[in-house]
N, C-alpha and C positions, 0 to 999 in steps of 0.2 A: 574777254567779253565786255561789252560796252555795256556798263550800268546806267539806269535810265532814273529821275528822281519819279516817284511813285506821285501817282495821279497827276502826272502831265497833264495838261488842259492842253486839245491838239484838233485845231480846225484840220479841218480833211475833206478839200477838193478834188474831186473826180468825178467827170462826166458818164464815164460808162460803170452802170451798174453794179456789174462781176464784179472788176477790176476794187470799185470802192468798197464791197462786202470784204474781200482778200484783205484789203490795207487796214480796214475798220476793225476783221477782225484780229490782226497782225497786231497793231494798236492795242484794242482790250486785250488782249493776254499778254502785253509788257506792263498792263497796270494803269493806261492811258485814260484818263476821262476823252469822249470822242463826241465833237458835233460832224459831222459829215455833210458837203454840200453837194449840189451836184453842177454848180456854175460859179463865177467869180461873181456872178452880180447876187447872189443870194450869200456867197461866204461875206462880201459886203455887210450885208444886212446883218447877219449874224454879230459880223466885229462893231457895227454901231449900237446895237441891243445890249452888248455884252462890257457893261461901264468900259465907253473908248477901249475895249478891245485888250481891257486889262485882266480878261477872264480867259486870257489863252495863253501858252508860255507859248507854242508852236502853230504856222503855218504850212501845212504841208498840201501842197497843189502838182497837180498834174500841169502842165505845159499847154499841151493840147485839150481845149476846153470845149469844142464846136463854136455856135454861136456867141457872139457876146465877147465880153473881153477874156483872154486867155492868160493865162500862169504867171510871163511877163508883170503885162498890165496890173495884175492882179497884185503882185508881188512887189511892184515900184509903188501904186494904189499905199498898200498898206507902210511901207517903209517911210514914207509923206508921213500917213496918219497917226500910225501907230509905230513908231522908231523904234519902239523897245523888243517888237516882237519880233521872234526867230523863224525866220522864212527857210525852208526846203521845197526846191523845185525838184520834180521827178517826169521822165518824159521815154518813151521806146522808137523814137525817130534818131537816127544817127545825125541828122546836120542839128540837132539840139543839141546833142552832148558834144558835137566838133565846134560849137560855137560857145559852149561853158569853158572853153578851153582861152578863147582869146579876151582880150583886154576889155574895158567897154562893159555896159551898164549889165548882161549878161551872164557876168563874169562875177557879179556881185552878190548871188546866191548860191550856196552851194544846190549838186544834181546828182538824184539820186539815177542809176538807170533802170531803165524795166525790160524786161520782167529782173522783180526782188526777191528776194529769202528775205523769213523775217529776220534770221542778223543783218542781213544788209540795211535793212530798213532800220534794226536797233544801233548797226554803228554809225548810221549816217545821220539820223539825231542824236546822236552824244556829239558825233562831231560839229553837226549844225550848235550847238548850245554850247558849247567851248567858243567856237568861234563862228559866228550868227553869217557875218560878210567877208568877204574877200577883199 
């Protein structure tokens, strides 16, 4: 089992509702300190509030965000700003996880797939925080 350090600090992108209640609670019962957003342009906000971003070990964002910038964006966004933080991308569309596959600026975060188990989710941030990029 992949051990998690206790009180992770872990921005938590997800547009639809359910979906962020499931991750957020998945999250608090590995020990996770959780802000939750529900758009990239608000986890923004969040990571400029939170001294440059240095109040979060983890980004973990959905792919698919609706309007506004999506996961990508979101994900490159922070990598600019904030370099030190550990980005996970997560998405239930198959041409997202066929293109985590190939080379190219996509390729540079890892992806978790949906639907998760919370071990899925707990090895997939050990393995993000071992190794942040690809």
């Amino acid at each position: 089992a992949a051990a998690l350090p206790r009180g992770l600090h872990v921005l938590l992108v997800e547009d639809d509702a359910a979906v962020r209640s499931v991750a957020q609670a998945f999250l608090g019962s590995m020990d996770c300190e959780v802000v939750a957003c529900a758009s990239g342009e608000a986890a923004l906000v969040e990571l400029d509030k939170a001294a440059n971003g240095q109040a979060f070990d983890l980004l973990f964002s959905d792919i698919m965000l609706g309007a506004g910038i999506d996961g990508h964006e979101l994900a490159r966004c922070v990598n600019t700003k904030y370099p030190a933080l550990a980005v996970l991308l997560t998405s239930g569309y198959s041409r997202h996880l066929a293109d985590s596959g190939k080379s190219g600026v996509m390729r540079r975060w890892p992806m978790l797939k949906k639907p998760y188990t919370r071990g899925d989710l707990m090895q997939a941030i050990a393995h993000c925080l071992r190794e942040p990029t690809v």
